[in-house]
N, C-alpha and C positions, 0 to 999 in steps of 0.2 A: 589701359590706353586712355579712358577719363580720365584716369590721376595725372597723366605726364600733361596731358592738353590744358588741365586746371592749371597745375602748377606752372605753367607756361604761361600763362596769366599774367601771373605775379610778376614775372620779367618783364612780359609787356608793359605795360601798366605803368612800371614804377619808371622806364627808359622814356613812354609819353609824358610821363610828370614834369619831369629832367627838362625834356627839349622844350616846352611848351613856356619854361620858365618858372614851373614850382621851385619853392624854395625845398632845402634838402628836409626842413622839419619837415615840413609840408610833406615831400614825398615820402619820408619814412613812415608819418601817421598814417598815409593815405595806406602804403606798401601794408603795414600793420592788420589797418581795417580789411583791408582784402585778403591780409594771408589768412585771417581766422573766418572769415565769411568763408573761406575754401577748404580750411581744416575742416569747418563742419561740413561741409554738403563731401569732402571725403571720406568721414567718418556714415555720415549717411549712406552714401555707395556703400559703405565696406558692409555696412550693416546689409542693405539691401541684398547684396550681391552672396551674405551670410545663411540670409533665409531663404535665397535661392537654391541655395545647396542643399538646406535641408529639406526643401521641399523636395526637390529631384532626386531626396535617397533614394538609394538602391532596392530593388523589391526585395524584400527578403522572404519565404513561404519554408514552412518546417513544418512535419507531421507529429500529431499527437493520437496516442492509443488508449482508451482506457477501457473499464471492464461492468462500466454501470449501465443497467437493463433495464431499472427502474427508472420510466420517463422523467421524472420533475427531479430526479440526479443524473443523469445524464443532461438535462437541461443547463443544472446549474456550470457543468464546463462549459460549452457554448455561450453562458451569458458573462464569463471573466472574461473568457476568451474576448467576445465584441468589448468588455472594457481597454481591454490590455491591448486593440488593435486601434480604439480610440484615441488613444496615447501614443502608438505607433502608427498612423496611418499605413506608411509604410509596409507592415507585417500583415503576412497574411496567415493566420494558424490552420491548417487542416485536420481535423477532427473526426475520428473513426471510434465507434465503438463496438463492443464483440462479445457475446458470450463468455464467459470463463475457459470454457474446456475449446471454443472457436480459438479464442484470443492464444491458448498457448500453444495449438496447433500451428497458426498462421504465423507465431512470433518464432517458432524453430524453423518453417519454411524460411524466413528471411533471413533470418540470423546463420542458416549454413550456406545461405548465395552470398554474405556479407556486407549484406546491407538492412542498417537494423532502422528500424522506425528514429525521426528524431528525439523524441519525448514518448515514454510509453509505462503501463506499470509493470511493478517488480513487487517479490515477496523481500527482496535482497538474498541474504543468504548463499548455497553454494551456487548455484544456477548463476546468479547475478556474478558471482567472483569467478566462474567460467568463461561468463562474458568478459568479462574486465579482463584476465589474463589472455584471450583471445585478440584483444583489441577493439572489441566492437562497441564500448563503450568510452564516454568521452569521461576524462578526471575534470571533476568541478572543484577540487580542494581551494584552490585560489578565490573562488566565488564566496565558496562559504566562509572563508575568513575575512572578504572584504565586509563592511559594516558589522562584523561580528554576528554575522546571519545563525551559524550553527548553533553558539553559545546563548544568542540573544532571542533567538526564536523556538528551538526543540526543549521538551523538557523528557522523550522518551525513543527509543527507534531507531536513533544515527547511529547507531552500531552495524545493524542489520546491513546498511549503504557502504559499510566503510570494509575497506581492503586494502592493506598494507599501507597505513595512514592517509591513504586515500578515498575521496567522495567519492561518489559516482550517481547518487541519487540522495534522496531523504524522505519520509515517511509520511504518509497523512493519517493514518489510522495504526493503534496496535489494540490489539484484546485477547483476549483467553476465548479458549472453544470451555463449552458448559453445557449443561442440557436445560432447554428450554421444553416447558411441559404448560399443558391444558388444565387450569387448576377445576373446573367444569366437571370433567373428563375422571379428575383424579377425586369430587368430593363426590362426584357420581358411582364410584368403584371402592370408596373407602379406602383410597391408598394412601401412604404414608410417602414422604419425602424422606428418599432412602439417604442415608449418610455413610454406611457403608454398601465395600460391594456386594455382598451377602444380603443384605437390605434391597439390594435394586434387584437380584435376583429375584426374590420376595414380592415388591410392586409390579415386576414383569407379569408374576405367576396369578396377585391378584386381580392386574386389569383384564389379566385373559380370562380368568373366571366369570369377569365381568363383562365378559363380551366386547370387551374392548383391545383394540389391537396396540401393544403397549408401546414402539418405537417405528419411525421412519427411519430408514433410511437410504442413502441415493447411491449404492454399492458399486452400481454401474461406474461411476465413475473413481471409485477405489479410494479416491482419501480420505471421502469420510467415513470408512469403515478404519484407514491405519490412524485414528483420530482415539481409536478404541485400547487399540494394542499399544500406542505410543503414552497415551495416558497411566494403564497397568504398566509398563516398566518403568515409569516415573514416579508411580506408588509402589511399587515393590524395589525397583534396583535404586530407587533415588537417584541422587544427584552425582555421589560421591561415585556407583554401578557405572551408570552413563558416561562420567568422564573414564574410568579404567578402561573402560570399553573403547570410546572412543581414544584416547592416546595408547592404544594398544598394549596395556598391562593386564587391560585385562579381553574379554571376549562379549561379543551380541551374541554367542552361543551357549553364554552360560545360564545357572540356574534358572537366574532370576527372570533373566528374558523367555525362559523357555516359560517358567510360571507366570508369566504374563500373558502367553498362549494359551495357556491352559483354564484360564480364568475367562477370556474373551471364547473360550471355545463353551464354557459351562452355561456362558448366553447364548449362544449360538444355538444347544441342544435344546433349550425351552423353546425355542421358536419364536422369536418377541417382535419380528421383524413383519411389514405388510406384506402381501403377494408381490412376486415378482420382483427382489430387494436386488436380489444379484443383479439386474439389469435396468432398474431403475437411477434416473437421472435425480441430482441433489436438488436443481433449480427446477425442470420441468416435472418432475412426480414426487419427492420426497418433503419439498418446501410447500406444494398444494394442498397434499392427504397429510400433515399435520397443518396448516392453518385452515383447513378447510373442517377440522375433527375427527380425522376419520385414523389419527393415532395421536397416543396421549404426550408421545416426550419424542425428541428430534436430539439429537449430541451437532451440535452448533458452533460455529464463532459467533461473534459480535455485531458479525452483519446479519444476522439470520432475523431478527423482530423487522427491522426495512424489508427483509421480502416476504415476512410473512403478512407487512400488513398492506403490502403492494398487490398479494394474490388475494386477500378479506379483510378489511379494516376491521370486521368486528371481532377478530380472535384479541386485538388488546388487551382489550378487558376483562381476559379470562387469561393473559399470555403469565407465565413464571419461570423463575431461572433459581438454579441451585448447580453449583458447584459440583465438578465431578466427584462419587463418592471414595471416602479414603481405604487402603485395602491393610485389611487386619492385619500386624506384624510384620507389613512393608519398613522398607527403610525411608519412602519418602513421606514428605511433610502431607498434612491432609487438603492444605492451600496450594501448593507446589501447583503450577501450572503447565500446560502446554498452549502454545500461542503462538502469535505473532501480527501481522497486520501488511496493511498495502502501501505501497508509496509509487515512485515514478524515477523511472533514472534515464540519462541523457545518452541519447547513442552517440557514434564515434565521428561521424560528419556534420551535428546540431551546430547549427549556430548560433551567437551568443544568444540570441533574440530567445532561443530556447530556454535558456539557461535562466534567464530574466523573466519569463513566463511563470516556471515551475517556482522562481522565488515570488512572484506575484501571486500565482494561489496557494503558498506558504503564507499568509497575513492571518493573522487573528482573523481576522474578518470571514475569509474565505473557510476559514477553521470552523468558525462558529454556524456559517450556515449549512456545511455539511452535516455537524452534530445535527442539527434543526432537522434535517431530513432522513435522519439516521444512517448517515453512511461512513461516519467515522466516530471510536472513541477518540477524543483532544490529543494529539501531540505536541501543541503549539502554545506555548503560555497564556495566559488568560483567559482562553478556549472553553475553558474548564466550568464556566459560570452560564453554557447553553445546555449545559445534563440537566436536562430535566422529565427524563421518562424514567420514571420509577424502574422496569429491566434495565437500563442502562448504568443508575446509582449501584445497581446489585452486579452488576461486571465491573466496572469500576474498583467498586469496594475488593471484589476477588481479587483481581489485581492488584488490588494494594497488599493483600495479603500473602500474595507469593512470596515465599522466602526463594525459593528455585523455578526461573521462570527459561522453559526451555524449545526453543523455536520449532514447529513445523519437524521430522526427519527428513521430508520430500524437500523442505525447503534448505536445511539446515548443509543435510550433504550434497554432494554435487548431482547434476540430475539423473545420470545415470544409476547408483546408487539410488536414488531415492524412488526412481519406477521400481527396482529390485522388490521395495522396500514394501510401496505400495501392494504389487503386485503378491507375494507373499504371504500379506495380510489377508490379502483379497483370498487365500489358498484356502485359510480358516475359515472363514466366511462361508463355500461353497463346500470345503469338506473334502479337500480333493488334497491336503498339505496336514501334517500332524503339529501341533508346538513347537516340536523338536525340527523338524523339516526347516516350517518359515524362521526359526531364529538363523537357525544356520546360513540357509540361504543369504539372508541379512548379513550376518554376518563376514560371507564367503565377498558379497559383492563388497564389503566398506573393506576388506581386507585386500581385494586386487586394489581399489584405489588407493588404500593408504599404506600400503607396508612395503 
């Protein structure tokens, strides 16, 4: 309505010029100087009336999940977040964070009413492609091809997000599980850093002589005990085992799996574990009584030194990591890994504000101060020049040295399988399941889903 009234002007104006007796230059110059005095003060409105609109965006508010416990990492989401809402005024992010074993309780509640968090994490893998082929997750493929985000930003992990050439998430952290040990502990007891598993049986036998109780672990929660089993069939069946098995040529019930049970049962009979392992928690009892000394070696991921030095800063300085050991006459390599890492994938209702977020604390930047607070090995290019805790160089380095690096089972296959899988594991453990039992089992459940 401005524009028409200005522009109405201009015929004024130039009709007073006319009758008044301007000559016609006269009034064209006159008409001229006014039509451009009114182009700008329109262009000014258009502007105006511009940033009107963008002040009056729309609220947009999207929830985000994630799984960090450790205060001053959990902080640092809250503080991109206030950046990345500084830039959006607009957006509001909602931020919840949750236990590990809470978070994936609470994430299958919502996920079977069908309604998933906006932004949340993911190990990726079969769980994640459950979701995807469900629908409850949103495809960001488009995203990450705009600015060349995938190619120009990841250097490890967007596999684990992708489903049938589709995104749906991407990675902030990958690493290998290793056993991290009290080196204190171990020059106190005279042990050797075992290289085989005949060796670790060995260091088990001598810390206990030593009055020392040789391993945590947090069974109650079951995966990091198939962290054991998963490892021995990766040194014994290898790579080449694993795939026959998996594209069903071959069997999880054959030799080599059952000799994986059988090796994790030979530890089991020494007793290497503290009080109470079967029902012991990884993060509340297993992550304390080894940073606290009270056992010499932990079988860990990469995130395991952040909590250990979030329960006693002073185990650092005693803290050491070596490589699972390799199993005599296996088929797999002695670096072959088992792994994987966390990321964040988008649910099915996010909107873009989300999308835009998760590539916001995808930057270098955001990269580098997680490394800073140890809560991710680098996925991100140039990430790579904030390593600098000596255990971290030494995960790192393993990593680089996997010829066969093979994901999580619980994460790998779909979830039902992969509780089987857990649970199974867990059988040996307590003594209540032969070798031969938990392969099978394993086996029975990957073959209802896949055959």
């Amino acid at each position: 309505m401005k524009k028409i009234l200005i522009y109405s002007l201009i015929t004024v104006f130039t009709f007073s010029m006319l009758l008044i007796g301007t000559s016609c230059d006269k009034a064209g110059e006159a008409e001229e100087e006014v039509t451009e005095a009114v182009t700008e003060a329109v262009v000014e409105e258009v502007e105006e009336e511009e940033e009107e609109e963008e002040e009056e965006e729309e609220p947009v508010k999207f929830t985000f999940w994630h799984i960090q416990t450790v205060a001053e990492q959990a902080l640092l989401w809250h503080d991109l977040a206030d950046e990345f809402m500084a830039e959006k005024p607009y957006v509001n992010v909602d931020i919840t964070g949750y236990e590990n074993e809470n978070f994936k309780a609470k994430l299958t509640t919502v996920m079977q009413g069908g309604e998933p968090p906006d932004m949340f994490q993911s190990w990726g893998g079969g769980t994640m492609i459950e979701y995807a082929e469900a629908g409850l997750l949103r495809d960001i493929t488009s995203f990450m091809e705009e600015d060349n985000w995938a190619s120009d930003t990841f250097t490890t992990g967007l596999s684990a997000f992708k489903y049938q050439d589709n995104y749906y998430g991407v990675p902030r952290d990958m690493g290998i599980v290793g056993f991290w040990y009290n080196t204190d502990l171990f020059n106190q007891a005279g042990a050797d850093i075992p290289t085989t598993w005949a060796e670790l049986l060995a260091t088990c036998q001598t810390l206990k002589d030593a009055g020392i109780t040789p391993i945590a672990i947090g069974e109650g929660d079951k995966w990091p005990g198939a962290f054991y089993w998963e490892y021995l069939a990766t040194r014994i069946a290898g790579e080449e085992g694993f795939n026959a098995a998996y594209s069903r040529t071959g069997s999880f019930a054959d030799e080599s799996f059952v000799e994986a049970g059988e090796a994790l049962a030979d530890l089991v009979a020494i007793n290497p574990f503290q009080s109470g392992f079967l029902s012991a928690l990884w993060e509340a009892d297993a992550s304390v009584a080894f940073a606290n000394g009270d056992a010499a070696m932990i079988l860990q991921g990469q995130w395991g030194a952040g909590q250990f030095e979030s329960v006693n800063a002073d185990i650092m300085d005693k803290l050491g990591w070596f490589p699972f050991p390799e199993v005599e006459g296996g088929a797999g390599g002695p670096y072959d890994a088992i792994g994987g890492g966390n990321g964040f994938v988008i649910g099915k209702d996010a909107p873009d504000e989300a999308v835009e977020f998760l590539k916001y604390i995808s930057s270098v930047d955001s990269q580098i101060k997680q490394v800073e607070l140890g809560m991710a090995m680098p996925v991100v290019k140039g990430a790579e020049v904030a390593i600098e805790k000596e255990t971290d160089k030494l995960i790192a380095e393993g990593l680089s040295k996997a010829e066969y690096y093979q994901l999580y089972y619980d994460q790998f296959f779909p979830g039902a399988v992969g509780s089987v899988i857990n649970d199974s594991i867990q059988g040996i453990f307590a003594g209540t399941l032969t070798p031969e039992q938990c392969a099978q089992a394993i086996e029975d459940a990957v073959a209802q889903e896949m055959d």
